[in-house]
VEXVEX-586382 format. One line per 5 residues: number of its first residue (from 1); their letters; for each residue x negated, y negated, z negated of C-alpha. Coordinates in Angstrom, 1 decimal. Last residue first. Layout:
BEGIN
NUM> a> X/Y/Z; ...
! end
This chain:
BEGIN
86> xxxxx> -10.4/-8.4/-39.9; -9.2/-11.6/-37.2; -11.1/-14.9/-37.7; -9.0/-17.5/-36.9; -9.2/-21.2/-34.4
81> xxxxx> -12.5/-21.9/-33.5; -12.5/-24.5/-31.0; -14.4/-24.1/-27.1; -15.5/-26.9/-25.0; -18.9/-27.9/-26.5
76> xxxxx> -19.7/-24.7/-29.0; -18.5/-22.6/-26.2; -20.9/-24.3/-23.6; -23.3/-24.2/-26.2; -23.4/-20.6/-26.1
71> xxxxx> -23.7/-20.4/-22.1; -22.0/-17.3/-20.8; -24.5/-15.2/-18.9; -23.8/-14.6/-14.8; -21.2/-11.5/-14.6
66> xxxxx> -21.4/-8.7/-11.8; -24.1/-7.3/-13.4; -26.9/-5.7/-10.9; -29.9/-7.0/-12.7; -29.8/-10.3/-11.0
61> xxxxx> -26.3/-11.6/-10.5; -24.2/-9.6/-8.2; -22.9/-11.0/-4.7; -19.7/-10.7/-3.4; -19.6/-10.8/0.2
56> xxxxx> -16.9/-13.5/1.6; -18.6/-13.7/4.8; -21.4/-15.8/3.1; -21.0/-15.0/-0.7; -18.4/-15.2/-3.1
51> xxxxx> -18.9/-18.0/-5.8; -20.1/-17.6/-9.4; -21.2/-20.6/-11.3; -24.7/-20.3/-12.2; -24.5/-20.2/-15.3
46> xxxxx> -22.0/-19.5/-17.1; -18.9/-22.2/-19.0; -18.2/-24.2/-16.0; -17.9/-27.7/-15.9; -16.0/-30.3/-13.9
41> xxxxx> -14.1/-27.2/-12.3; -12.8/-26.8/-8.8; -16.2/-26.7/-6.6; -18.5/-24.6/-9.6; -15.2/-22.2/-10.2
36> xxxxx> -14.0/-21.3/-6.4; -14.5/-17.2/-7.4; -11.2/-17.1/-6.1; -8.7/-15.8/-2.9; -8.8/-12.4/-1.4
31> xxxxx> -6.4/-10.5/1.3; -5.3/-7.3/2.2; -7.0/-6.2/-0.8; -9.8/-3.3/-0.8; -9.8/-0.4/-2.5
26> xxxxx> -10.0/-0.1/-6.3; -12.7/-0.2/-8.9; -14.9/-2.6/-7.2; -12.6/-5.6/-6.7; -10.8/-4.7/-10.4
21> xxxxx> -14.3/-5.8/-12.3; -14.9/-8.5/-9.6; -11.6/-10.1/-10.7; -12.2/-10.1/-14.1; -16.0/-11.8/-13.3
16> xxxxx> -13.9/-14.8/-11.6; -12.0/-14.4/-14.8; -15.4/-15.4/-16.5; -17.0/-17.5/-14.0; -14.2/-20.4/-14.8
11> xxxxx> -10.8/-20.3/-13.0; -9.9/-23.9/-12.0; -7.1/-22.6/-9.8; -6.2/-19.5/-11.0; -6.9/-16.3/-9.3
6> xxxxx> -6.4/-14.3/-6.6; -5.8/-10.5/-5.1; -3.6/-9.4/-2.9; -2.3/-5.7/-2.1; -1.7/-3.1/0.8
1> x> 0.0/0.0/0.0
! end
């Protein structure tokens, strides 16, 4: 059955990584829209940004992940701590 994929608009490199996760454990979509992070958001919260490749290829970050790093202070800057949950 054919399927689509896409994300939010502003999606940061983290649900672009989501996204990547169910890209290579299924077949392909029909059609594919995200990974846009670095051109829609102000900041994003890895680094680098993730973006598909030329021709749409997705391309890993070195050491084969398909995430880049999340940048601590990047949490610290944009993020606030709510609960801690035992």
């Amino acid at each position: 059955m054919p399927w689509v994929l896409g994300c939010m608009v502003g999606e940061s490199s983290i649900l672009s990584t989501a996204q990547r996760a169910l890209l290579a454990a299924g077949p392909p979509p029909a059609m594919l829209e995200g990974n846009y992070g670095k051109f829609l958001l102000k900041d994003d919260l890895a680094a680098p940004s993730l973006r598909f490749g030329y021709g749409g290829r997705v391309v890993t970050t070195p050491g084969g992940r398909f995430s880049p790093p999340v940048l601590p202070e990047k949490i610290t800057r944009y993020g606030r701590w709510i609960a801690t949950l035992d």
